[in-house]
PDB file of N, H, CA, C and O in Angstrom:
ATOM      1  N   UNK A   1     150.816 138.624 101.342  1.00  0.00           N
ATOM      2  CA  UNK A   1     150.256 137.959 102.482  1.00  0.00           C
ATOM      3  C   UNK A   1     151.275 138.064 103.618  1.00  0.00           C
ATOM      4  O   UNK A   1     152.455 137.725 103.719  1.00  0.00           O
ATOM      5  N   UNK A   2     150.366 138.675 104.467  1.00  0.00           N
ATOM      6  H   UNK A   2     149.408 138.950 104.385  1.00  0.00           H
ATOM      7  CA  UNK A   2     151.615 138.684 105.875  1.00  0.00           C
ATOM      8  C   UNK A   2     151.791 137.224 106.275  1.00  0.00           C
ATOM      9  O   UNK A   2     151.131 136.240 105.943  1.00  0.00           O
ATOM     10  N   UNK A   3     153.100 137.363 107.263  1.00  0.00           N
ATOM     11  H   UNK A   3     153.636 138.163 107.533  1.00  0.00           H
ATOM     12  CA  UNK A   3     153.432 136.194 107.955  1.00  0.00           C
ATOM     13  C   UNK A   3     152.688 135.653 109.415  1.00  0.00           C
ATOM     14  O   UNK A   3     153.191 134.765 110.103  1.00  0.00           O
ATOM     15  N   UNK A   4     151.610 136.237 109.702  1.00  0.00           N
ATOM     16  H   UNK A   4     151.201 136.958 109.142  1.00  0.00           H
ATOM     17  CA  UNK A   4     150.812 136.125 111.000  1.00  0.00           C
ATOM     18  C   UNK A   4     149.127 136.344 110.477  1.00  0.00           C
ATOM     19  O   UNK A   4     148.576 137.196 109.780  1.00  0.00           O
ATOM     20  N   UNK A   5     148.735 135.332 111.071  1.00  0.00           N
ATOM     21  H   UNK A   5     149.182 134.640 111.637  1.00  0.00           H
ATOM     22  CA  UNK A   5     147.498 135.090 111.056  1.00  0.00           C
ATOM     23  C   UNK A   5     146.211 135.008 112.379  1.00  0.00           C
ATOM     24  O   UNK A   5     146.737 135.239 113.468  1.00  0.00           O
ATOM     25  N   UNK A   6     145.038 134.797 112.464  1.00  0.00           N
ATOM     26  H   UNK A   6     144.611 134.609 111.580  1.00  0.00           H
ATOM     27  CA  UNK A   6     144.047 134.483 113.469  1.00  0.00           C
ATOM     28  C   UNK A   6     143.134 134.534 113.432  1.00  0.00           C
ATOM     29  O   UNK A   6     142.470 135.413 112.883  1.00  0.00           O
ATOM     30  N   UNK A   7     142.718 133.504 114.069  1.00  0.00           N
ATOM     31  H   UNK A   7     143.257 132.790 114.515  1.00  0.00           H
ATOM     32  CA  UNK A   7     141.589 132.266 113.914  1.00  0.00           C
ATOM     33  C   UNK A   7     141.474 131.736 112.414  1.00  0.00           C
ATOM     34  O   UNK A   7     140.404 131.804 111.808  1.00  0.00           O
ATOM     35  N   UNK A   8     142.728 131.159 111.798  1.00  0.00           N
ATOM     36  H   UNK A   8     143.597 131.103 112.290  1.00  0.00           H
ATOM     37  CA  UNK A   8     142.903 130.407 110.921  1.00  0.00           C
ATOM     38  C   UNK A   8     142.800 131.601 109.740  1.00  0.00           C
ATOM     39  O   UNK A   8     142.885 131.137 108.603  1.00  0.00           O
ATOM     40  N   UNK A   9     142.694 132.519 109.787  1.00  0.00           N
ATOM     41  H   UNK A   9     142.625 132.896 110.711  1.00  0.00           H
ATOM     42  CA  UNK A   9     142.635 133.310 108.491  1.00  0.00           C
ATOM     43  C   UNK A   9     143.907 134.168 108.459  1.00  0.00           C
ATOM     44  O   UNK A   9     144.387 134.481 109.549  1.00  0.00           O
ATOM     45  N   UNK A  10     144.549 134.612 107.258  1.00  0.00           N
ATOM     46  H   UNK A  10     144.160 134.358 106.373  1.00  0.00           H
ATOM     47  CA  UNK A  10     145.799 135.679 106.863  1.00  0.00           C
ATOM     48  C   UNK A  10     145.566 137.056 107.209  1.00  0.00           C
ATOM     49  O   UNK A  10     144.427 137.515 107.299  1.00  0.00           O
ATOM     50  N   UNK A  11     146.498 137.656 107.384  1.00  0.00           N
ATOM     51  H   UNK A  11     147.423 137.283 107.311  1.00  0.00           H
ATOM     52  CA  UNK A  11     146.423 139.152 106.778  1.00  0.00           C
ATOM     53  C   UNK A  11     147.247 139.366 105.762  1.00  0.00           C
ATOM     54  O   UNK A  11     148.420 139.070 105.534  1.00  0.00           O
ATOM     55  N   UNK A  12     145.988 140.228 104.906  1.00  0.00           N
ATOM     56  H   UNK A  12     145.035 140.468 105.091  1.00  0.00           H
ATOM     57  CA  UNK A  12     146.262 140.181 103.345  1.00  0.00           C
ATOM     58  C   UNK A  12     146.573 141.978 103.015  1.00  0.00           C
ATOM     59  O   UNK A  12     145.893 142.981 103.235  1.00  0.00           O
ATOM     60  N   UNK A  13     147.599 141.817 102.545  1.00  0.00           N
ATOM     61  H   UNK A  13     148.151 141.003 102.367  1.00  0.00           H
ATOM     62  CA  UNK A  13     147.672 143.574 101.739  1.00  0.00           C
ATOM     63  C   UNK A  13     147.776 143.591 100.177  1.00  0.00           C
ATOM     64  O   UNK A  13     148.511 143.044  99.354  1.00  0.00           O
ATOM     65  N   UNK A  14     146.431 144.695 100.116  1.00  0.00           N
ATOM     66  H   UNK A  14     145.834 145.140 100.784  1.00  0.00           H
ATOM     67  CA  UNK A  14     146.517 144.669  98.817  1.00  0.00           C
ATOM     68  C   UNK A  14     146.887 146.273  98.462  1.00  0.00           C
ATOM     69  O   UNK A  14     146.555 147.187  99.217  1.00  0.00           O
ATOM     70  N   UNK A  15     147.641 146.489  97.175  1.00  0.00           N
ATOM     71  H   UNK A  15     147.910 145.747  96.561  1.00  0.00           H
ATOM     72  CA  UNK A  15     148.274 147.641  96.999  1.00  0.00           C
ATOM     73  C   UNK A  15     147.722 147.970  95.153  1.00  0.00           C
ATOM     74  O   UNK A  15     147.754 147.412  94.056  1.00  0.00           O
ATOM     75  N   UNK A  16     147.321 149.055  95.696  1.00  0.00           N
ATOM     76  H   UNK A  16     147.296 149.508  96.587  1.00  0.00           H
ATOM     77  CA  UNK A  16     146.236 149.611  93.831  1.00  0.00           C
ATOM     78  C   UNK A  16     147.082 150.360  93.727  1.00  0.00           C
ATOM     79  O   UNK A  16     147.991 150.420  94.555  1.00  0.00           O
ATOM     80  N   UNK A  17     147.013 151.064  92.773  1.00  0.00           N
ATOM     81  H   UNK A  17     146.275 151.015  92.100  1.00  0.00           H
ATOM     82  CA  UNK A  17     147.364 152.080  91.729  1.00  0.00           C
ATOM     83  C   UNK A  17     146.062 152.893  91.801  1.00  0.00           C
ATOM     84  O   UNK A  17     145.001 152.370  92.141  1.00  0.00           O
ATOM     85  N   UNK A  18     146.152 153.920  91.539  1.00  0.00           N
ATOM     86  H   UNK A  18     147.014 154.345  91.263  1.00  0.00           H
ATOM     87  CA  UNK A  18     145.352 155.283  91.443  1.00  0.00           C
ATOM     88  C   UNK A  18     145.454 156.505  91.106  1.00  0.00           C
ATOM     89  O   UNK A  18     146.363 157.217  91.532  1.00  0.00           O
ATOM     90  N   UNK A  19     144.208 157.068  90.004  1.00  0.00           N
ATOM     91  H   UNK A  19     143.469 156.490  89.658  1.00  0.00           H
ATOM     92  CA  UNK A  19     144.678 158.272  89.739  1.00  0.00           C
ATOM     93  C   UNK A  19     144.852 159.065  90.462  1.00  0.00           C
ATOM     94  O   UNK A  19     145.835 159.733  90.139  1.00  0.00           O
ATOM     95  N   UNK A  20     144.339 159.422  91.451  1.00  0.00           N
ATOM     96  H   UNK A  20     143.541 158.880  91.714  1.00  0.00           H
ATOM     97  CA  UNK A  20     144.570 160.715  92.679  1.00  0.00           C
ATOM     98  C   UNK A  20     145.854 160.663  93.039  1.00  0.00           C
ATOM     99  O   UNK A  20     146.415 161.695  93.407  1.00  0.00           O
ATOM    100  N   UNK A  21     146.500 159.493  92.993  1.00  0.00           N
ATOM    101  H   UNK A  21     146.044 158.654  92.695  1.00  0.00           H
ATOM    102  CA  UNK A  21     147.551 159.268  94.046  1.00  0.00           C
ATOM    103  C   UNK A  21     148.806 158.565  93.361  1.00  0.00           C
ATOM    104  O   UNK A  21     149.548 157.757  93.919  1.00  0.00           O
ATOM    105  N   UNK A  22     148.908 159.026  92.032  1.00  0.00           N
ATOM    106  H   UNK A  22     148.305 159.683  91.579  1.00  0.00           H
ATOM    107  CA  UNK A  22     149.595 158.252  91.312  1.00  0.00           C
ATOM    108  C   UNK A  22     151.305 157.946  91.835  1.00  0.00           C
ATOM    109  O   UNK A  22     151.993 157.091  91.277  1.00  0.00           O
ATOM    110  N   UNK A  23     151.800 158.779  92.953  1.00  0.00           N
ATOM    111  H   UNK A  23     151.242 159.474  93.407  1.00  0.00           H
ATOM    112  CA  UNK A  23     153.338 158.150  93.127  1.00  0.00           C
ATOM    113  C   UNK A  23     152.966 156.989  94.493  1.00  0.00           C
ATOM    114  O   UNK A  23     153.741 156.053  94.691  1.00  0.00           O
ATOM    115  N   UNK A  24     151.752 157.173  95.348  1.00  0.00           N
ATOM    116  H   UNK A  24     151.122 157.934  95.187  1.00  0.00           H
ATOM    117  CA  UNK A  24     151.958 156.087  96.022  1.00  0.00           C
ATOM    118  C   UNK A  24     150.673 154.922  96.078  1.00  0.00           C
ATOM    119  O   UNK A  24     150.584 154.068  96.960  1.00  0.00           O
ATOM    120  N   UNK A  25     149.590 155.108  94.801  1.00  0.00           N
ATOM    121  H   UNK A  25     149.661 155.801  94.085  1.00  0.00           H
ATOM    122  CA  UNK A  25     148.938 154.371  95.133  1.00  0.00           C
ATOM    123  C   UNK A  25     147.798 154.273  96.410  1.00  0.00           C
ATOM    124  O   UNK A  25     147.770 155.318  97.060  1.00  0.00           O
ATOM    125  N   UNK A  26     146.921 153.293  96.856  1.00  0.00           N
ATOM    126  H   UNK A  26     146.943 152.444  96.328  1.00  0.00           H
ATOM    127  CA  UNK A  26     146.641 152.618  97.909  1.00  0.00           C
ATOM    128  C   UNK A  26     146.817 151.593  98.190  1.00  0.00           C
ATOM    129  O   UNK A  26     147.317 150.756  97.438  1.00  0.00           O
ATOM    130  N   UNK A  27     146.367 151.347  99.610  1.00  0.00           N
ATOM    131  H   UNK A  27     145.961 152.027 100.220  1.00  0.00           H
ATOM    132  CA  UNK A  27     146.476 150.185 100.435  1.00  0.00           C
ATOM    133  C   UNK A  27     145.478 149.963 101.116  1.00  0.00           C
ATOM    134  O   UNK A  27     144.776 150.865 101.574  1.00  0.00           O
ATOM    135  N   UNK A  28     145.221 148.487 101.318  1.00  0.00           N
ATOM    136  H   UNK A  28     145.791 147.754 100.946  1.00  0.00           H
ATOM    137  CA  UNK A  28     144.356 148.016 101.697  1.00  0.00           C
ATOM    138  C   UNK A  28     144.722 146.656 102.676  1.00  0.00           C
ATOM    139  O   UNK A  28     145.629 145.941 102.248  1.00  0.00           O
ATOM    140  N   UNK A  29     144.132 146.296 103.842  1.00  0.00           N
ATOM    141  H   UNK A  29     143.396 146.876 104.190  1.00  0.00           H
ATOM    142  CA  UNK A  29     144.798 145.638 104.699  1.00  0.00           C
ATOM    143  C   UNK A  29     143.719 144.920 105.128  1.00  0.00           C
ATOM    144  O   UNK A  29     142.849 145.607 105.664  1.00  0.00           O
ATOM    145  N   UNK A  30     143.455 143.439 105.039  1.00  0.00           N
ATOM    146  H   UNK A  30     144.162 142.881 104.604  1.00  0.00           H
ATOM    147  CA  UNK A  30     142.289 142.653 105.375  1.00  0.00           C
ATOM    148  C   UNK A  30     142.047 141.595 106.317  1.00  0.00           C
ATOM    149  O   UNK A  30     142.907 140.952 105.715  1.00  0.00           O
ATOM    150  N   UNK A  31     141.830 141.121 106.866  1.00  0.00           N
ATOM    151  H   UNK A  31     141.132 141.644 107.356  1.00  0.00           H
ATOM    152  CA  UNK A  31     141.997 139.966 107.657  1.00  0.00           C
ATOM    153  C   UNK A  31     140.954 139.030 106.820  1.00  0.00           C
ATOM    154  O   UNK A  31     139.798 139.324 106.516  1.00  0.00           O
ATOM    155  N   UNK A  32     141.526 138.060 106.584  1.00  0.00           N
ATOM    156  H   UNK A  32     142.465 137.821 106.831  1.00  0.00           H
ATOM    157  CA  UNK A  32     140.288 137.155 105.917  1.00  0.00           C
ATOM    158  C   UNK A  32     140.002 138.040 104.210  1.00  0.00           C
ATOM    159  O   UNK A  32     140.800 138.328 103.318  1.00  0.00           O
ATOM    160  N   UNK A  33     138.494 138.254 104.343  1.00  0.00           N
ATOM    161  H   UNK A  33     137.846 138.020 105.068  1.00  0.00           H
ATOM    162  CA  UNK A  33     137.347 138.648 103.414  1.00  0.00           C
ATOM    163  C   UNK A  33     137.543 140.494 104.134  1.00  0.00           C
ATOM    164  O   UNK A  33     137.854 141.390 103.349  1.00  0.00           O
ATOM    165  N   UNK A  34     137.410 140.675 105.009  1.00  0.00           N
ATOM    166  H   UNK A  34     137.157 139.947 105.647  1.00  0.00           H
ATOM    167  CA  UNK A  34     137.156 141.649 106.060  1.00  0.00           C
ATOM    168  C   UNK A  34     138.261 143.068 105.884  1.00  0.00           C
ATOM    169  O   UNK A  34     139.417 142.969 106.297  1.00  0.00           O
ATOM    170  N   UNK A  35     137.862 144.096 105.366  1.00  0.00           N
ATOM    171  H   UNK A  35     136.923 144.176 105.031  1.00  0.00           H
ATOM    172  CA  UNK A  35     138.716 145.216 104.948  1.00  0.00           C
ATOM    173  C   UNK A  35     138.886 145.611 106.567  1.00  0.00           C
ATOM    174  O   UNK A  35     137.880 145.455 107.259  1.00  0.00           O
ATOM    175  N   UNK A  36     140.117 146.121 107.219  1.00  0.00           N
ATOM    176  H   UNK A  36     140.934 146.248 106.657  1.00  0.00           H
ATOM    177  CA  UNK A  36     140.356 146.738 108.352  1.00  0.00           C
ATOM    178  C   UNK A  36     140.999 147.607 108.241  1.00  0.00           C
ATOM    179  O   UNK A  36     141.283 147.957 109.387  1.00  0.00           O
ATOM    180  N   UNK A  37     141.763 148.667 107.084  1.00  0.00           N
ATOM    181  H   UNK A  37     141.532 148.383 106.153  1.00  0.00           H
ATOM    182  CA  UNK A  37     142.149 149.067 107.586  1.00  0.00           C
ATOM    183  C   UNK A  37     142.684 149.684 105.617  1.00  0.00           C
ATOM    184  O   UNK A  37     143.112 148.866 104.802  1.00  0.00           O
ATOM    185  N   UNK A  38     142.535 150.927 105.339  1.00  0.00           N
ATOM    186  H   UNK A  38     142.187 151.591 106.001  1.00  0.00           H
ATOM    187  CA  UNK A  38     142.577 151.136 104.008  1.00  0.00           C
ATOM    188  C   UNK A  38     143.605 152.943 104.246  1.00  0.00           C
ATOM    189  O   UNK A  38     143.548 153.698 105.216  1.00  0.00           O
ATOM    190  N   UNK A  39     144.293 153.075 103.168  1.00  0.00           N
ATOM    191  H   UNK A  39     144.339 152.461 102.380  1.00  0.00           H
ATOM    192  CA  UNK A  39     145.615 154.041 103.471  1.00  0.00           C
ATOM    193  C   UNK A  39     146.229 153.976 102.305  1.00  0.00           C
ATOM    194  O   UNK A  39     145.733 153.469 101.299  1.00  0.00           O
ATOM    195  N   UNK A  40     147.552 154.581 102.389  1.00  0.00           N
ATOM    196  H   UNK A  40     147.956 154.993 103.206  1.00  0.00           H
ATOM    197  CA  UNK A  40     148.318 154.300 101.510  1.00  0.00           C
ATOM    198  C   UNK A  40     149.048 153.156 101.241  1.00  0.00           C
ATOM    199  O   UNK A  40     148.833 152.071 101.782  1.00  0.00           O
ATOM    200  N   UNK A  41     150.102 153.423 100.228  1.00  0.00           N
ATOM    201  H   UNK A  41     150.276 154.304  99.789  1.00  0.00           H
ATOM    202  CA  UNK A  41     150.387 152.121  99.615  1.00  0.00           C
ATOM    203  C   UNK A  41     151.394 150.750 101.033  1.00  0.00           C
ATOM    204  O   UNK A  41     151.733 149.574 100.895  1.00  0.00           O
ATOM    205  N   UNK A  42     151.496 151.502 101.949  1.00  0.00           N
ATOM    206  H   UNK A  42     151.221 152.457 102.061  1.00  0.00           H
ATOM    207  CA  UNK A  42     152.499 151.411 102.844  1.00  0.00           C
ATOM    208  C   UNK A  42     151.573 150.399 103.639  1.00  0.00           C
ATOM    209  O   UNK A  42     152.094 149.423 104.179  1.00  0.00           O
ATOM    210  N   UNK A  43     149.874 150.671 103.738  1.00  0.00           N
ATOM    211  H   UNK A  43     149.450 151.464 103.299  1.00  0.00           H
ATOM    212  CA  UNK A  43     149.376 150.114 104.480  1.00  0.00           C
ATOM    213  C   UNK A  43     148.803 148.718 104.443  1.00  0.00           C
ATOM    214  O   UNK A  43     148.154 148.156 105.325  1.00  0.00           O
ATOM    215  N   UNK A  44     149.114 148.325 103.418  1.00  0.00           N
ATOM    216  H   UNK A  44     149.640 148.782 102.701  1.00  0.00           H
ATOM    217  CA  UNK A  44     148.877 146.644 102.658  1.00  0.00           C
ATOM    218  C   UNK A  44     150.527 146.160 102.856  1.00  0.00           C
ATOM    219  O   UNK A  44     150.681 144.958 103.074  1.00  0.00           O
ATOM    220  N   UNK A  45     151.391 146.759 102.814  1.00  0.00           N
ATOM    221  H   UNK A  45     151.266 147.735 102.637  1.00  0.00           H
ATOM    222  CA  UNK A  45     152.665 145.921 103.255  1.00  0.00           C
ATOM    223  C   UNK A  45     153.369 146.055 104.319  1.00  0.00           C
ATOM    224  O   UNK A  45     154.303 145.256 104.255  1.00  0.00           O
ATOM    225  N   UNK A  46     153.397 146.606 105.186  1.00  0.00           N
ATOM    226  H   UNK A  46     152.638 147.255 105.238  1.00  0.00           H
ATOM    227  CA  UNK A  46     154.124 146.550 106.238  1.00  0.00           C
ATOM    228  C   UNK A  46     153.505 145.804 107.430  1.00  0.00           C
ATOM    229  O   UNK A  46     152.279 145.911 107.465  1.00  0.00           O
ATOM    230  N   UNK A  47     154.026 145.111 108.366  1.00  0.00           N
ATOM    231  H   UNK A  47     155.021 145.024 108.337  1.00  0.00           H
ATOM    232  CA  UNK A  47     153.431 144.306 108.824  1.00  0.00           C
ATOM    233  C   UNK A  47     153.112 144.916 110.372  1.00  0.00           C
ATOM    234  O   UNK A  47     152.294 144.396 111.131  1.00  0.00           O
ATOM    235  N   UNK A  48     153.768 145.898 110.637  1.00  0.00           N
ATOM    236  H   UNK A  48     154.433 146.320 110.021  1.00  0.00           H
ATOM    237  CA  UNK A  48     153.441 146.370 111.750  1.00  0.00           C
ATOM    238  C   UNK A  48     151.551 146.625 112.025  1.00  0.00           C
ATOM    239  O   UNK A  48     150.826 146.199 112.924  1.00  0.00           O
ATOM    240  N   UNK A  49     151.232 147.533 110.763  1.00  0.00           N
ATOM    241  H   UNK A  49     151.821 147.879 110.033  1.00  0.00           H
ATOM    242  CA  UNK A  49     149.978 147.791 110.184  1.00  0.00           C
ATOM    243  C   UNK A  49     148.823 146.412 111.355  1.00  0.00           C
ATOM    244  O   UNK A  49     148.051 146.544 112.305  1.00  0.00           O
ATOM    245  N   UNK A  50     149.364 145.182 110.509  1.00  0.00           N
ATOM    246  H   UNK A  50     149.991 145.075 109.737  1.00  0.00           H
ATOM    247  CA  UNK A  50     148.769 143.907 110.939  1.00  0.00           C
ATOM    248  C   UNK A  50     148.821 143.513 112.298  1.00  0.00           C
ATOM    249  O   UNK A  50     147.794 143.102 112.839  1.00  0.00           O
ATOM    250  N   UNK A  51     149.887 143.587 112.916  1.00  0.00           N
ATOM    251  H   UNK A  51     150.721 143.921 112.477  1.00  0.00           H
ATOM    252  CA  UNK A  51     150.250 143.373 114.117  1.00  0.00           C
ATOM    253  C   UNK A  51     149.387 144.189 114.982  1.00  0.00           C
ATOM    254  O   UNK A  51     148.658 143.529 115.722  1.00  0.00           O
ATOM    255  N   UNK A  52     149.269 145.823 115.089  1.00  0.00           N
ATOM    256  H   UNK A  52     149.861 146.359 114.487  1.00  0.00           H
ATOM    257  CA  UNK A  52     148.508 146.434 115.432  1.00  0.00           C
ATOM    258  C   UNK A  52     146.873 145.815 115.919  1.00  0.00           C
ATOM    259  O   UNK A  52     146.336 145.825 117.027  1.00  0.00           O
ATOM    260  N   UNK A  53     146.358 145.271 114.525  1.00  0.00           N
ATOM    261  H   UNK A  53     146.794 145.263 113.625  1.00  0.00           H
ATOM    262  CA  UNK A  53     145.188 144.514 114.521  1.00  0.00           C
ATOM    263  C   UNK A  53     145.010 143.309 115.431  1.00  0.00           C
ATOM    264  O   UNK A  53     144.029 142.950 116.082  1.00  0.00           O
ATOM    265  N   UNK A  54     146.008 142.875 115.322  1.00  0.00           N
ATOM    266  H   UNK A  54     146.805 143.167 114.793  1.00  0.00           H
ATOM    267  CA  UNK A  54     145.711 141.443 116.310  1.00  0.00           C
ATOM    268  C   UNK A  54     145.882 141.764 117.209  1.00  0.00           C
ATOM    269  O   UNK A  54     144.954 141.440 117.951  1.00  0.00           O
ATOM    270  N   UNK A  55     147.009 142.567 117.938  1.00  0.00           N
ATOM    271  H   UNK A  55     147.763 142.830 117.336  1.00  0.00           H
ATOM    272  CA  UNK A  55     146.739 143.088 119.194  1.00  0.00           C
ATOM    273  C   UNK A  55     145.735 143.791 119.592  1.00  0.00           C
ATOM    274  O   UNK A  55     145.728 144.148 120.770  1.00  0.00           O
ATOM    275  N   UNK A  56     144.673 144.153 118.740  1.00  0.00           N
ATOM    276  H   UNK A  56     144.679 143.863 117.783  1.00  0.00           H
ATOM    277  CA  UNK A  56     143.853 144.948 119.157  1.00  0.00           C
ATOM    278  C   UNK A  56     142.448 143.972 119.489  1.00  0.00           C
ATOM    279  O   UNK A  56     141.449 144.406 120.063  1.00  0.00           O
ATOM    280  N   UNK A  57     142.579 142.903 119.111  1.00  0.00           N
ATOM    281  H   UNK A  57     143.391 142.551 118.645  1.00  0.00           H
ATOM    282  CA  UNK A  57     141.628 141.621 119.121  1.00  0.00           C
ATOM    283  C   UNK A  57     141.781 140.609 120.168  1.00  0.00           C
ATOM    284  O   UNK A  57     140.946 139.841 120.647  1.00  0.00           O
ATOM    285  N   UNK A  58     143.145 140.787 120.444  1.00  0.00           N
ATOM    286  H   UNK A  58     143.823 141.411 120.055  1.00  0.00           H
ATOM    287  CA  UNK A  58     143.096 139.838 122.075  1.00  0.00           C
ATOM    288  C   UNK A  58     143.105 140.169 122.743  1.00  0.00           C
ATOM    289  O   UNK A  58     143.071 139.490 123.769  1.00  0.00           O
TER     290      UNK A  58
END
């Protein structure tokens, strides 16, 4: 769970495992319930990823 949120909800990264992609996995990057934004494993943890998003909303 990132450290920044809006309109009361998190941004959440979630990071799978996968056969296609077995040294890095995926990523998945959500606000809330709400998938925004799906990549590699890099893209459920880094927070820039998130930041991006909210700036792109105000």
């Amino acid at each position: 769970m990132h450290q920044i949120e809006q309109d009361g909800k998190p941004f959440i990264g979630v990071e799978l495992g996968c056969d296609w992609e077995a040294e890095h996995g995926i990523g998945i990057l959500l606000h809330g319930e709400k998938p925004l934004e799906i990549g590699g494993a890099d893209t459920a943890i880094l927070l820039w990823f998130a930041k991006k998003h909210l700036r792109e909303q105000s």
